[in-house]
C-alpha positions as CSV (number, residue, x, y, z in Angstrom):
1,X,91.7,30.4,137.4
2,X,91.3,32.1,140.8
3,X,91.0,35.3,138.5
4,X,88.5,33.9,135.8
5,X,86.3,33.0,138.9
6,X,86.2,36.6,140.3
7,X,85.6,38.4,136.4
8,X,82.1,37.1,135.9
9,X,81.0,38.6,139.5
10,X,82.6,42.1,138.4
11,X,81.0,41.9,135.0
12,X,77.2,41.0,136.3
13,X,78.1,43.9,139.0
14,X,79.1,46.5,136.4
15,X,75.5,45.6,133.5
16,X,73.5,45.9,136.7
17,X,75.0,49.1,137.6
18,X,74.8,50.2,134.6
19,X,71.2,49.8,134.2
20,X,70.5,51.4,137.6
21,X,72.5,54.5,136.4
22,X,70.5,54.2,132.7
23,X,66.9,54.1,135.1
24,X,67.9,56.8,136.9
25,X,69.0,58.8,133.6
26,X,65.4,58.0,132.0
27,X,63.9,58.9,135.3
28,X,65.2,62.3,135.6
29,X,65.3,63.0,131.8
30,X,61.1,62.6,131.3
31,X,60.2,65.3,134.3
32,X,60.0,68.4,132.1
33,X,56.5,68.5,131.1
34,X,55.1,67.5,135.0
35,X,57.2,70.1,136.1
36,X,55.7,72.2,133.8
37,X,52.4,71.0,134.1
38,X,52.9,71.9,138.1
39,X,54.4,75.6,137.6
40,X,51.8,76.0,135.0
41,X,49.1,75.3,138.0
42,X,50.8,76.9,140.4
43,X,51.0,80.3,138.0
44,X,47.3,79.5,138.0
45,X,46.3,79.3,141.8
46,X,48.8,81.9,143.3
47,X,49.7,84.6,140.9
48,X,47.8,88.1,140.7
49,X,48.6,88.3,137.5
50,X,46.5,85.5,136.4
51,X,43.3,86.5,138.2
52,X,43.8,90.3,137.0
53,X,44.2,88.6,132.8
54,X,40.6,86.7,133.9
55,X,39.1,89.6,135.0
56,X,40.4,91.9,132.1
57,X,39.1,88.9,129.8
58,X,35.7,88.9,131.7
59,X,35.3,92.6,131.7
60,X,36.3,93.4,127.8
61,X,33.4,91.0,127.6
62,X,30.6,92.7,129.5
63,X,32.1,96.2,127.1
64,X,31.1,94.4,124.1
65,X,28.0,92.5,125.5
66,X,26.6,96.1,126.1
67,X,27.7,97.1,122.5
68,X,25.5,94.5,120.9
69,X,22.4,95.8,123.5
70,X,22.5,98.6,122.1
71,X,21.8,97.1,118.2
72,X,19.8,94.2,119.1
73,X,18.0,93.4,116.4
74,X,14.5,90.3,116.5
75,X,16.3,87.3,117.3
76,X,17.5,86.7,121.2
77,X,20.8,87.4,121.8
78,X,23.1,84.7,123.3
79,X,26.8,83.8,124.7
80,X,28.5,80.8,124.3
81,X,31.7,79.7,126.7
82,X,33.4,76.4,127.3
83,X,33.3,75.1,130.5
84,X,36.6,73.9,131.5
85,X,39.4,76.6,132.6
86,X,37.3,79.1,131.2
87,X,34.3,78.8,133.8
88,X,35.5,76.1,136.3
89,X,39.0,75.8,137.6
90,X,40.1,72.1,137.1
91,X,44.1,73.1,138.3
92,X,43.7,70.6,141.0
93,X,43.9,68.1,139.4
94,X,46.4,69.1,137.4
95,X,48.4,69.0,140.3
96,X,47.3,65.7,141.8
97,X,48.2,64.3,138.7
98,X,51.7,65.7,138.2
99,X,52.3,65.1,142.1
100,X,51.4,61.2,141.3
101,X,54.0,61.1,138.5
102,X,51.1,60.9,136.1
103,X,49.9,62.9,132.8
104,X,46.3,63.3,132.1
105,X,44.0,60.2,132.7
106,X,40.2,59.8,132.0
107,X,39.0,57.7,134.9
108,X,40.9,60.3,137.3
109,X,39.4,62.9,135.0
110,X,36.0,61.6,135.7
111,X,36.4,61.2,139.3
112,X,37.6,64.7,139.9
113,X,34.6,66.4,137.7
114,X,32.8,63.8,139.7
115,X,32.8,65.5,142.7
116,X,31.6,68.9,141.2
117,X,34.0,70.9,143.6
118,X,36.0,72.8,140.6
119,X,36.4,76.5,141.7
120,X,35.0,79.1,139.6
121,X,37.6,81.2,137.1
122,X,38.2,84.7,138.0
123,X,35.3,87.3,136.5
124,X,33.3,84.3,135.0
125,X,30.6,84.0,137.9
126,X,30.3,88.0,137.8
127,X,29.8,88.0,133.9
128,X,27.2,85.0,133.1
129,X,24.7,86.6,135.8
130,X,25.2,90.2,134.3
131,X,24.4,88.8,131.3
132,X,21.4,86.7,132.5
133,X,20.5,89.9,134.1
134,X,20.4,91.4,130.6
135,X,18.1,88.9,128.8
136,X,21.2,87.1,127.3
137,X,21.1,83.4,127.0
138,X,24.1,81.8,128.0
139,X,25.1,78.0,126.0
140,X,27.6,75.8,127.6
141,X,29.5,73.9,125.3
142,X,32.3,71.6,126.3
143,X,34.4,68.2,125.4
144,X,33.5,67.0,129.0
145,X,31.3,63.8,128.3
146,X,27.9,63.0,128.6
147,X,28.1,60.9,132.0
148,X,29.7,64.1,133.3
149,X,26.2,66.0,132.7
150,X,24.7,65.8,136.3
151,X,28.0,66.6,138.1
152,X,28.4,69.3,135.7
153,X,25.3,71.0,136.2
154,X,25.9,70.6,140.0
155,X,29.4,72.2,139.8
156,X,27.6,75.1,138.1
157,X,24.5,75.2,139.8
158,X,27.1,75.8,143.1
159,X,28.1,79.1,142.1
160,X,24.2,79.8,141.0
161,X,25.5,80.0,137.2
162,X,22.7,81.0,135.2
163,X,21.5,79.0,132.7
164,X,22.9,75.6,134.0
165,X,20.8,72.7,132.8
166,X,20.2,70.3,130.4
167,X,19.4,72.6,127.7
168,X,22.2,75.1,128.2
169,X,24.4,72.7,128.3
170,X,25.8,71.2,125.3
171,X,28.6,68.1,126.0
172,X,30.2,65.9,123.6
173,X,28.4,63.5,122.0
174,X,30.6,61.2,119.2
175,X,33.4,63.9,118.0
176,X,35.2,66.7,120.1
177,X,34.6,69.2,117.2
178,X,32.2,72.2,118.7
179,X,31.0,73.8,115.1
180,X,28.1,71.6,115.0
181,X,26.7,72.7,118.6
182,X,27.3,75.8,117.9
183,X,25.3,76.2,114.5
184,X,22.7,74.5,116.6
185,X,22.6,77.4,119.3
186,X,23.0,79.5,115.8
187,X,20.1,78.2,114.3
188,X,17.7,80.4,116.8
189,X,20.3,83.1,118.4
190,X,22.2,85.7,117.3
191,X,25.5,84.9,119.1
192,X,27.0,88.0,120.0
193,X,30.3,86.4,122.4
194,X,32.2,83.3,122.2
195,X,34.3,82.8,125.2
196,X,37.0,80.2,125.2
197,X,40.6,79.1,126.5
198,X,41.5,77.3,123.4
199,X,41.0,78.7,120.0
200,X,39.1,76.1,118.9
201,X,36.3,77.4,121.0
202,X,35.6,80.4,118.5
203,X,35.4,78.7,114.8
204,X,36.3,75.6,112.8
205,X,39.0,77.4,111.3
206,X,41.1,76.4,114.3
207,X,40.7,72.8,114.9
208,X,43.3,70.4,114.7
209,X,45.6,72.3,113.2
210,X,49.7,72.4,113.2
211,X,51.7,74.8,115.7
212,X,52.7,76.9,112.3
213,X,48.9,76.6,110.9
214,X,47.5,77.8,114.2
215,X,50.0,81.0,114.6
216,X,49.1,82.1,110.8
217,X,45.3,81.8,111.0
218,X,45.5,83.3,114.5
219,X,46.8,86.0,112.7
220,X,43.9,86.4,110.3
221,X,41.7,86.3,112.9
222,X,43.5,89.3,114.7
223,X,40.8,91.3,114.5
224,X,38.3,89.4,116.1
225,X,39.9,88.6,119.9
226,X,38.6,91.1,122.5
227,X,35.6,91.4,119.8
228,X,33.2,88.6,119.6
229,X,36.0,86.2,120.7
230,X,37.3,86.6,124.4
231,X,39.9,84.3,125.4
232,X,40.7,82.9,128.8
233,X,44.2,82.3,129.5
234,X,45.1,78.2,130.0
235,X,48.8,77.4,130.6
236,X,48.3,74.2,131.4
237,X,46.9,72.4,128.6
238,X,44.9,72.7,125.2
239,X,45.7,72.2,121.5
240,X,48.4,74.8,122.1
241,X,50.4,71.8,123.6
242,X,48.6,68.9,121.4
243,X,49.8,70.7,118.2
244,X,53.8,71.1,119.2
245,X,53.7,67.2,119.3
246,X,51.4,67.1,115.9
247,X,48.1,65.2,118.0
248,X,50.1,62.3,118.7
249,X,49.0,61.5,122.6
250,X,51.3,58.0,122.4
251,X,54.5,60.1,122.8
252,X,56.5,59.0,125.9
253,X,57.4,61.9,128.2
254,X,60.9,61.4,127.0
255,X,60.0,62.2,123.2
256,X,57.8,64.8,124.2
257,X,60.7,66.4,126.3
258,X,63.4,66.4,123.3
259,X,60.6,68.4,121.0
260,X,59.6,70.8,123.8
261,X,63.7,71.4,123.9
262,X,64.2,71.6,119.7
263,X,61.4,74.1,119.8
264,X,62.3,76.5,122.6
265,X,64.3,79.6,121.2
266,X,68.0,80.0,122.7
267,X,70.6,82.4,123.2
């Protein structure tokens, strides 16, 4: 008896352990992606090698901008470029999110473009006014939303981007897909550069496709990057990362770890 009445202490004492040991285990197992998300911002704010790809982005683009002055034909000429990690550096809150244990969140979203303090990406600020300078019309299209318009236009109108207001700037209105803005600015511009950090910033032909779909009409489309579509790099996010885990943003961080780990390429 004196033995029966000190098992059920041990047994309690050994589930709860055993859960503290699982928590710990499910803890440690979903910090891939934040840790990714944080090197991926910190490759962002400190590494040369990031500014000089911006720049080298940012000046094949003024090369071709002067190409097309030079065959400009009746209709004004125009550029369109997203907003997000290709004008304005949103990195920080990147990190205040990964530091806070959290993934990407709209209210915190919203508070951060709220306060129209984003830095400027590398080159951009340089480019837009040389282009303004040219008579080139520059379109801002973007997936921010449209209570984001007047702290948008303030973040912009910081760096005295040209071209920042209400017509210029083109935000989401029921669906993410940018095609139709665009063949609006079409409609009365001959668009001569599309500048972007996600593919689907250039054409239809990109969006919401599958990691394999992506890679193959990338590779059609070969011919056009550092032509009339410039890309920005973005490590940190984009439909890069949405397509590996096939759109579906209910994935816990655990799932989305054990794809990211099927998918990397091993010795």
């Amino acid at each position: 008896m004196k033995y029966k009445n000190l098992l059920l202490p041990c047994v309690i004492l050994l589930i709860f352990s055993g859960c503290s040991t699982r928590k710990r285990e499910l803890r440690n197992q979903s910090k891939l992606v934040q840790e990714g998300k944080l090197w991926s911002a910190l490759w962002q704010q400190r590494a040369a090698e990031y500014k000089a790809l911006c720049f080298q982005a940012y000046n094949v683009a003024q090369l071709r901008l002067n190409e097309s002055l030079k065959s400009k034909g009746s209709r004004p000429l125009a550029v369109i470029t997203d907003i997000d990690e290709t004008v304005l550096d949103n990195s920080p809150n990147a990190v205040s999110q990964a530091l806070k244990d959290k993934d990407f969140e709209q209210q915190a979203w919203y508070e951060w473009t709220g306060k129209a303090s984003c830095d400027t990406v590398p080159g951009a600020p340089a480019f837009f006014k040389y282009a303004e300078s040219k008579g080139v019309e520059v379109f801002y299209i973007t997936n921010r939303d449209q209570k984001e318009q007047e702290a948008t236009l303030q973040n912009l109108k910081r760096y005295n981007l040209p071209f920042a207001d209400e017509k210029h700037l083109l935000l989401r209105q029921s669906a993410s897909a940018k095609e139709p803005r665009r063949q609006q600015v079409l409609k009365t511009y001959d668009v001569v550069l599309l500048i972007g950090d996600n593919l689907s910033d250039f054409s239809s032909a990109f969006d919401k496709l599958y990691e394999d779909e992506r890679m193959k009409v990338t590779q059609q489309q070969a011919s056009s990057f550092g032509g009339r579509f410039i890309v920005v790099p973005n490590a940190t996010y984009g439909d890069w990362e949405g397509s590996l885990f096939r759109y579906n943003y209910q994935l816990s961080r655990g799932e989305k770890e054990r794809i990211i780990k099927n998918l990397l390429r091993k010795e």
